[in-house]
ChimeraX commands (.cxc) that place a marker at each C-alpha (Angstrom):
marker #1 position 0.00,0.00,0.00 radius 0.5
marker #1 position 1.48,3.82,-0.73 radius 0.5
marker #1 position -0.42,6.62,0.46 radius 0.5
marker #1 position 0.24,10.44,-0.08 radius 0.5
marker #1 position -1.27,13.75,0.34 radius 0.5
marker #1 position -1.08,16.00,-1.81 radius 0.5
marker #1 position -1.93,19.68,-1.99 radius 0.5
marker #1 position -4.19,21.25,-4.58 radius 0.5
marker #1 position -2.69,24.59,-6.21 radius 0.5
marker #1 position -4.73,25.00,-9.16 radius 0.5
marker #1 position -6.82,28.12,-9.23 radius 0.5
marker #1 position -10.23,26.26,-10.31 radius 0.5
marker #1 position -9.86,23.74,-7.74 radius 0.5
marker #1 position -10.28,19.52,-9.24 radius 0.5
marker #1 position -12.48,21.13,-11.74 radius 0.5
marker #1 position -13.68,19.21,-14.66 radius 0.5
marker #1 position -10.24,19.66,-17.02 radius 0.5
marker #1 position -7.91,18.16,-13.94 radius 0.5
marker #1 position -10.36,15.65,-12.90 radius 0.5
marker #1 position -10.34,14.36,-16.54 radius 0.5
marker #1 position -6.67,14.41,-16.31 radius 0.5
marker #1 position -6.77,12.17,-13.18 radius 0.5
marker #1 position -9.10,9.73,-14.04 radius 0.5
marker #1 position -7.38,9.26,-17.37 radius 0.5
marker #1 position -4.21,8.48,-15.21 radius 0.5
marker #1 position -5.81,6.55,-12.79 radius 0.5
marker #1 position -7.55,4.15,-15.14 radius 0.5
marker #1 position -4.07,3.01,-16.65 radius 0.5
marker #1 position -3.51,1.23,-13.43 radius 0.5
marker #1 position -4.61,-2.23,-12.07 radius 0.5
marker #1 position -4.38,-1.16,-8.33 radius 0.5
marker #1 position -7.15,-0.02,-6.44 radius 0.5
marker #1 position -7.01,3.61,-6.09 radius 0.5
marker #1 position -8.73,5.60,-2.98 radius 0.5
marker #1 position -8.88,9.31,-2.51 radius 0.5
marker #1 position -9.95,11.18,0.47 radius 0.5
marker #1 position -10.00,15.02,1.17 radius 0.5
marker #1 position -8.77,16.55,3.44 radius 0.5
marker #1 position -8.05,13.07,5.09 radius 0.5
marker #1 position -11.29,11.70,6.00 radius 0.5
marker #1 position -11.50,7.99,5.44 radius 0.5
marker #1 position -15.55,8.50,5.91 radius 0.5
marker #1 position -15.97,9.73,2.32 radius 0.5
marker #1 position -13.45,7.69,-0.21 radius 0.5
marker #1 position -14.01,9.10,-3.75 radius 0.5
marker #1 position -12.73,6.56,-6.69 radius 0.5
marker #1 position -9.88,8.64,-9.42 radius 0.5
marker #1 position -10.55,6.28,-12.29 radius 0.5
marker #1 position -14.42,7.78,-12.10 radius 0.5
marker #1 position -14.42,11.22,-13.65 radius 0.5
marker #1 position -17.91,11.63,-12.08 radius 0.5
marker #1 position -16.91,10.28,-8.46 radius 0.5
marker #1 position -13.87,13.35,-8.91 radius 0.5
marker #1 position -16.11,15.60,-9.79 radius 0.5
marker #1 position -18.05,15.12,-6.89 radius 0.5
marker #1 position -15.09,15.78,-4.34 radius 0.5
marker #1 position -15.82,19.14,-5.03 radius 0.5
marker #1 position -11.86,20.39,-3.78 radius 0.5
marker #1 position -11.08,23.84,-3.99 radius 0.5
marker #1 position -7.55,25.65,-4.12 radius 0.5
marker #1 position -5.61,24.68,-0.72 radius 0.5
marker #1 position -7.10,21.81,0.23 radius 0.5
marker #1 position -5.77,18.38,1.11 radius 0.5
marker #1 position -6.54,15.46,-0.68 radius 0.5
marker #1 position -5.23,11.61,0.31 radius 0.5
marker #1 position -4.79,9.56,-2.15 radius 0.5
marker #1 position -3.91,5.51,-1.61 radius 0.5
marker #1 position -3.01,3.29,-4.31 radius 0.5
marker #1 position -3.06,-0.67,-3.34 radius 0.5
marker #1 position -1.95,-3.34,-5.49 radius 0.5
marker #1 position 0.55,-4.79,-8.11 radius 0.5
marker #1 position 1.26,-1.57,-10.11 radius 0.5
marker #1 position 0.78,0.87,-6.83 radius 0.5
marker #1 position 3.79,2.52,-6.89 radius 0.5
marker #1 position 3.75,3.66,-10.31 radius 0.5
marker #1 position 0.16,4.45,-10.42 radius 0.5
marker #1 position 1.35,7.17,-7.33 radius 0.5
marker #1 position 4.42,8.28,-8.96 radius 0.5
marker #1 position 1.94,9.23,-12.47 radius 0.5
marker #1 position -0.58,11.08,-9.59 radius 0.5
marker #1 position 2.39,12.95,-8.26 radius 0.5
marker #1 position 3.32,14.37,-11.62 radius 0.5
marker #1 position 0.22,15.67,-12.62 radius 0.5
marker #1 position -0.23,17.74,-9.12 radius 0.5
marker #1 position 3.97,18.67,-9.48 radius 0.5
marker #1 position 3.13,20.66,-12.86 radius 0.5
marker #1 position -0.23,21.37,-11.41 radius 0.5
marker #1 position -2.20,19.77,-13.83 radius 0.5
marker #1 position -0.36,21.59,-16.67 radius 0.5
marker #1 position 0.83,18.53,-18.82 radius 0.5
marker link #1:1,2 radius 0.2
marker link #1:2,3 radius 0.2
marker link #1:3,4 radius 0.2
marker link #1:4,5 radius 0.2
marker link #1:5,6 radius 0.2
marker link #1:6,7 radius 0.2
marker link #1:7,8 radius 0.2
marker link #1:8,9 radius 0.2
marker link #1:9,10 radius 0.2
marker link #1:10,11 radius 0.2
marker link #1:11,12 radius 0.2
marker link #1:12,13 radius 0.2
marker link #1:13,14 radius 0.2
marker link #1:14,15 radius 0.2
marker link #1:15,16 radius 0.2
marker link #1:16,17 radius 0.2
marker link #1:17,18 radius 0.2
marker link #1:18,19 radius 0.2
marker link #1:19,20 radius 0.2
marker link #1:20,21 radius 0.2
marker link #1:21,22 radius 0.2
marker link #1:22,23 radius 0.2
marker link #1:23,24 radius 0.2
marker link #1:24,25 radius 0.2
marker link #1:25,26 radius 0.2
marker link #1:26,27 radius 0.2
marker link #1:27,28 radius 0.2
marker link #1:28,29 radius 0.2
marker link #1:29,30 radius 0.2
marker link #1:30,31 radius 0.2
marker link #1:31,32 radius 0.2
marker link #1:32,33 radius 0.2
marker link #1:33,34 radius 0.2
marker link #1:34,35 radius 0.2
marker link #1:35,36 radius 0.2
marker link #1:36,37 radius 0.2
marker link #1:37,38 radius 0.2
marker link #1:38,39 radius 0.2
marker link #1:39,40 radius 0.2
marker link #1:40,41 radius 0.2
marker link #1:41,42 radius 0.2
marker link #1:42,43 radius 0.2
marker link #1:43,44 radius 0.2
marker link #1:44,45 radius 0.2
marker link #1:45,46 radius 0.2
marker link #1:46,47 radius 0.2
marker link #1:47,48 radius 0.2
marker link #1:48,49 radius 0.2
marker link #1:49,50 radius 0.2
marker link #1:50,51 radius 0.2
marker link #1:51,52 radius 0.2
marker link #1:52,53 radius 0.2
marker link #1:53,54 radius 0.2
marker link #1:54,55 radius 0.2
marker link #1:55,56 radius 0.2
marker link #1:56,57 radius 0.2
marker link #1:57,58 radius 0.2
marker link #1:58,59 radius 0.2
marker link #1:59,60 radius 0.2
marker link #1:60,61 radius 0.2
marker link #1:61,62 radius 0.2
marker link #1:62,63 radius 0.2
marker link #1:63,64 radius 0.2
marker link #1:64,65 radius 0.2
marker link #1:65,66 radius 0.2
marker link #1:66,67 radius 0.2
marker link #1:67,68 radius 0.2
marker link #1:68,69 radius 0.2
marker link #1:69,70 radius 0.2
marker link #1:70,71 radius 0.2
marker link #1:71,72 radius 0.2
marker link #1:72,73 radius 0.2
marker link #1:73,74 radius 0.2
marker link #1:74,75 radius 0.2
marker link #1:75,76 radius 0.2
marker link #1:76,77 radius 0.2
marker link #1:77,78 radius 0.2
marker link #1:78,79 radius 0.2
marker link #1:79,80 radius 0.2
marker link #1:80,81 radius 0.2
marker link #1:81,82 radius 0.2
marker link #1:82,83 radius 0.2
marker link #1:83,84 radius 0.2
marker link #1:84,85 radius 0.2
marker link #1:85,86 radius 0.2
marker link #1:86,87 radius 0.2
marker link #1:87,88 radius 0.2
marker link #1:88,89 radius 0.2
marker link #1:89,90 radius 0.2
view
């Protein structure tokens, strides 16, 4: 299991155009993939559902938690860690 937080610096918040960019990420993995904002395990949204990310409804500054379990796990959080690095830019 790897689990990271990460915090959200776009302007927009996970608005439609990053959550797209997620889930497209997400969804080249086998590993279940969990995310959670601002930590709390009592809402876990799914990444490779554009509609589940667009229902996190995160805005600029917050924390989200995301935890990756399975055979391709680590990968699947290094690919979730570039996309928030150039801030959903690439």
């Amino acid at each position: 299991m790897v689990k990271k937080d990460f915090v959200l610096e776009a302007e927009e918040g996970l608005h439609a155009r990053p959550a797209s960019m997620l889930a497209k990420v997400a969804m080249k993995f086998t590993c279940d993939i969990k995310l959670m904002k601002s930590g709390k395990a009592d809402k876990v949204f799914q990444p490779k559902s554009i509609l589940s990310l667009m229902s996190v409804g995160a805005a600029k500054g917050e924390r989200l938690t995301f935890v990756a379990e399975g055979d391709d796990e680590v990968q699947a959080m290094e690919s979730i860690s570039q996309l928030f690095t150039s801030n959903f830019q690439g």
